[in-house]
C-alpha positions as CSV (number, residue, x, y, z in Angstrom):
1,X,13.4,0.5,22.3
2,X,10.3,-1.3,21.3
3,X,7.4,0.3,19.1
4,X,4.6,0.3,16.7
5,X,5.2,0.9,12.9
6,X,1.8,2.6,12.0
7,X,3.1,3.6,8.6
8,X,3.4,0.0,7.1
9,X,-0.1,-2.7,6.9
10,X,-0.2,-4.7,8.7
11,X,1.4,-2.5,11.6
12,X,4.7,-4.0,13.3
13,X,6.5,-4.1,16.4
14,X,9.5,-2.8,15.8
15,X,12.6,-3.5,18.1
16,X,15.9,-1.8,18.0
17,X,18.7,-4.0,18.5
18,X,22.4,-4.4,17.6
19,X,24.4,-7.1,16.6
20,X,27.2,-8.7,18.7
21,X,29.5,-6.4,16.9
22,X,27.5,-3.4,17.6
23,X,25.6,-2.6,14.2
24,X,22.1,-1.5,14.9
25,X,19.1,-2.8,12.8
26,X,15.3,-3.3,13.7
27,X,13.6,-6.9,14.0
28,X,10.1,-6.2,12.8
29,X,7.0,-8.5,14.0
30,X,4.0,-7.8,12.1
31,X,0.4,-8.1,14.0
32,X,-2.1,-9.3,11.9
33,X,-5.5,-8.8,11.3
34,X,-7.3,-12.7,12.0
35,X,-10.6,-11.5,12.7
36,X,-12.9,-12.4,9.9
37,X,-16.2,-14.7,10.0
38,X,-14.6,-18.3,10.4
39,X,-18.3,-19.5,9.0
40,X,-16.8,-17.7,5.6
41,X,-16.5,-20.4,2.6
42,X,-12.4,-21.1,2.8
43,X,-11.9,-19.3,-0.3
44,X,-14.0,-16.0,1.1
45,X,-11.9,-16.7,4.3
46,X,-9.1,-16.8,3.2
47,X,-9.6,-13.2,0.3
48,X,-10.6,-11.5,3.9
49,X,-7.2,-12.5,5.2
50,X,-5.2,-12.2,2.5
51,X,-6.6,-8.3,2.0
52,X,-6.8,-6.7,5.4
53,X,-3.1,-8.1,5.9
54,X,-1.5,-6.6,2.6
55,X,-0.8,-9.6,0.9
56,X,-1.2,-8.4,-2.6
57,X,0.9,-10.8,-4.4
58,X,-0.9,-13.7,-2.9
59,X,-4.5,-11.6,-3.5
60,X,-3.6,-11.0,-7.5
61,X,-3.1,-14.5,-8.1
62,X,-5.7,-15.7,-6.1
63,X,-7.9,-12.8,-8.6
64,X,-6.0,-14.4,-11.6
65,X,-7.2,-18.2,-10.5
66,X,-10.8,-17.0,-9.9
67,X,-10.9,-15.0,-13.5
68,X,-9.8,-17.8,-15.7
69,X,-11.5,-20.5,-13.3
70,X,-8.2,-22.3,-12.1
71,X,-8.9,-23.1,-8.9
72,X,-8.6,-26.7,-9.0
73,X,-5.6,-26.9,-11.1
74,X,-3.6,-24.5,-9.2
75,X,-4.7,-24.3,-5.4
76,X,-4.3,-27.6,-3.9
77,X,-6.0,-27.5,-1.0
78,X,-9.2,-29.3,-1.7
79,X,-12.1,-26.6,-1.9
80,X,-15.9,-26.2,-2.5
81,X,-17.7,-25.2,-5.6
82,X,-17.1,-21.5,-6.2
83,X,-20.4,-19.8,-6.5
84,X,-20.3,-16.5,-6.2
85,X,-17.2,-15.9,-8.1
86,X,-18.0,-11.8,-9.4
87,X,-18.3,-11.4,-5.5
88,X,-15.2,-12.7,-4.8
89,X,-13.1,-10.9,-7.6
90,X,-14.8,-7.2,-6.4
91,X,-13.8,-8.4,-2.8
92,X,-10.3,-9.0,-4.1
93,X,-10.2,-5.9,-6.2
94,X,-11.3,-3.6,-3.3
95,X,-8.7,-4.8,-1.0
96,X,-6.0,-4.7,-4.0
97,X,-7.1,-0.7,-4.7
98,X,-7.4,-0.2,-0.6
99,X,-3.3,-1.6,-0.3
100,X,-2.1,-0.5,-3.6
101,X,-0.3,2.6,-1.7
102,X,0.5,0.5,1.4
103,X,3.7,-1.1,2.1
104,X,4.1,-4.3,3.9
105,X,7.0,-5.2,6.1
106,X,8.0,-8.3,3.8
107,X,8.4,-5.8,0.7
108,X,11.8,-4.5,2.3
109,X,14.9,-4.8,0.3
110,X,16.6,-6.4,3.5
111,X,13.8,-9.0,4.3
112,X,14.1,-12.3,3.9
113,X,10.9,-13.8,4.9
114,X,8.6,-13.3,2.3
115,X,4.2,-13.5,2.2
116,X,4.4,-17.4,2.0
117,X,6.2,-17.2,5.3
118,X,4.1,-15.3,6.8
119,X,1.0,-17.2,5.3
120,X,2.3,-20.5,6.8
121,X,2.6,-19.1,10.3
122,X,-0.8,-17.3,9.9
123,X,-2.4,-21.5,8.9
124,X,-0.9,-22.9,12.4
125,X,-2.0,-19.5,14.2
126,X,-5.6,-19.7,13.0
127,X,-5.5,-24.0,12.7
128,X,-7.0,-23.7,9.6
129,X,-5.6,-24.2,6.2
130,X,-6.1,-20.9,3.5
131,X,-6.8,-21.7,0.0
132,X,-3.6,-20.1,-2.5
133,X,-1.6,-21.4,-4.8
134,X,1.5,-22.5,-3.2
């Protein structure tokens, strides 16, 4: 039986299946959100990604880089001036407050993929690099 988890962000596909020795458990496919402006700056990109997929780990040290004005020490992607850093830290904040009650899939005790994962796979879906500290 195949169907969507609503109750998680992003929402997932959830499939029941059993393993060869008959134990149930559910394999979980999240669908992502990868519709933002792609003529974003990569760092507004990549906060617009980051946020309406539930990555909050990956959002509050992105907010942490941009606040003490890191970026080039710790993201290593090679990236523009920032010039509209307040904007970028309320973006971040708003998406931070919007999750804060959400789960996402990769936050289950019996995961083992974890946001990086997930964030890799979203770079080769999209073809274009996101800007976090890795």
């Amino acid at each position: 039986m195949t169907y969507i988890d609503k109750s998680i962000v992003p929402h997932c596909f959830v499939t029941e299946k059993k393993f060869e020795w008959g134990e149930p458990y559910d394999d979980i496919r999240p669908i992502f959100n990868l519709y933002t402006d792609p003529e974003l700056s990569d760092i507004a990109f990549t906060i617009e990604i980051l946020g309406q997929n539930n990555f909050k780990e990956h959002l509050a040290k992105l907010y942490n880089i941009l606040l003490n004005r890191e970026e080039h020490e710790r993201i290593s992607a090679t990236m523009e001036p920032v010039s509209n850093r307040q904007q970028l830290l309320e973006r971040i904040n708003h998406f931070l407050e919007e999750q804060a009650q959400n789960s996402a899939p990769w936050e289950d005790a019996f995961s083992a993929l974890d946001e990086a994962f997930y964030l890799r796979a979203i770079e080769g879906e999209l073809g274009r690099r996101l800007v976090y500290e890795r």
